[in-house]
N, C-alpha and C positions, 0 to 999 in steps of 0.2 A: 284362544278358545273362549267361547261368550261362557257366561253366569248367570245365575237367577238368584236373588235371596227373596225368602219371604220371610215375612214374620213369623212367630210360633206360635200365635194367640187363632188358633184354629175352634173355637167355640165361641157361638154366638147366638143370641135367643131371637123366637117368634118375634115379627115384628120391628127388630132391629134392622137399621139399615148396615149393609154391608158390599162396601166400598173394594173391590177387588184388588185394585191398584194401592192402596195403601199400605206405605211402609215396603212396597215392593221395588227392587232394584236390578236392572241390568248392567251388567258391567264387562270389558272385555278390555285385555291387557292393553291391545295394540289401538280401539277405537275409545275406550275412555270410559264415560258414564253414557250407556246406550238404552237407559231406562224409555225411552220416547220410542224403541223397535220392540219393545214386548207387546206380546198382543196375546190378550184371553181368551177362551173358546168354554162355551158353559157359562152357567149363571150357578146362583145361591140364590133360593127362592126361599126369602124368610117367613111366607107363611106357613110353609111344612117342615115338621119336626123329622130329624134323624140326620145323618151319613151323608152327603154330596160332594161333586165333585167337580174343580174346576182345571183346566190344564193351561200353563204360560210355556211360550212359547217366545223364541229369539233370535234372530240368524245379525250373524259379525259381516262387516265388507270382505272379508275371504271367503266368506260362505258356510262358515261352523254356523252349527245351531243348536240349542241348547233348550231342552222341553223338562219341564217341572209340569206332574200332579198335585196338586193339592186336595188335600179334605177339609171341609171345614161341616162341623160337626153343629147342628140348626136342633137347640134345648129348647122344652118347654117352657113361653114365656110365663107362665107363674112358678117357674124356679129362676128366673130372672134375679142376680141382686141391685136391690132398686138404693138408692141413695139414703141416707138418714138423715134424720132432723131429731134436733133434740130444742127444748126448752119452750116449747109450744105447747104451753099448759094457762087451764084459766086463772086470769089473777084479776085484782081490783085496783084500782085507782081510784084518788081522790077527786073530787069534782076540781076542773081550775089547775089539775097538778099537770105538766110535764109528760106526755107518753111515747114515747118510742116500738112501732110495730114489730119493730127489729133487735130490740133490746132483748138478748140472752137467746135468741133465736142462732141457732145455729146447724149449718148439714153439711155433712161430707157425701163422697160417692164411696165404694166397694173398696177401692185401694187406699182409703184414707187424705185423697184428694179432698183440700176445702172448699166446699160449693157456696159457704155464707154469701156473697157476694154476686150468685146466681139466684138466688130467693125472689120469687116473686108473691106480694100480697095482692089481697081482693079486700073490698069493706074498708070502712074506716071507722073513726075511736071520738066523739066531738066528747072532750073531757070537759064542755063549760054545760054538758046538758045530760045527766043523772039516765042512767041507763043502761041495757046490756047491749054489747054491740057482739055480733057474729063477723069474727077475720079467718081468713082462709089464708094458708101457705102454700105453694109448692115450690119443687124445685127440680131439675132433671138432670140426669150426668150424661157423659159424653156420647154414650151408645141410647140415648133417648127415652132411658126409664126414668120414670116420672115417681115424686114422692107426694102427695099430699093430705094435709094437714089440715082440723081448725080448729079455733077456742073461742070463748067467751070472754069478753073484756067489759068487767063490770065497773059503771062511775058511781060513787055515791056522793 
């Protein structure tokens, strides 16, 4: 007799993309790993908030079939949690000295995943020429919330 596992992670915000098949598995004693015979019926329409519903579905080479509801529950994306940054604050440099955009710059996502290394800047810093320069950060976690950042990088 076939199976269906799905994830548990049944909430997801405005805007989010949301991959039905993921993390989703079919399996049945006698055919194996039969994940390629599930088929979905229903969408998740991430522009609207509330309750939806989508149904998987699977039938075995003897002909059992095995049907899973799901809910998956579509929050408002400004309760969305978005990624953090930290150490994106104004500072000053010497004229001629050394600056790194990245230095002490740091962000994770909601689960304390480190995103440092997803950091994207805008602007640059020319420390041989006395000035304020405006840089911009962001950065985005896996379900596509974006965090963005800027600061002032004074040379004197």
């Amino acid at each position: 007799m076939p199976l269906i596992t799905v994830p548990t992670k049944d909430l997801v915000y405005q805007g989010d993309h949301f991959d039905p098949m993921k993390g989703v598995k079919g399996v049945d004693k006698k055919d194996g790993d039969i994940t390629d015979k599930v088929s979905v019926k229903g969408d998740i329409d991430t522009s609207k908030t509330g309750l939806q519903y989508i149904t998987y579905h699977v039938k075995d080479s003897d002909g059992y079939y095995y049907t899973y509801k799901r809910g998956v529950y579509v929050n408002d994306a400004e309760l969305a949690p978005n990624p953090e940054m930290s150490g994106v604050k104004d500072t000053t440099v010497k004229k001629g000295e050394d600056f790194d955009l990245l230095k002490d710059v740091k962000a994770k996502d909601k689960s304390g995943k480190d995103l440092t290394s997803d950091l994207v800047t805008s602007g640059e810093v020319n420390t041989n020429k006395p000035g304020e320069y405006k840089v911009g950060y962001a950065v985005s976690d896996s379900d596509g919330h974006i965090t963005a950042q800027g600061r002032t990088i004074t040379v004197k």
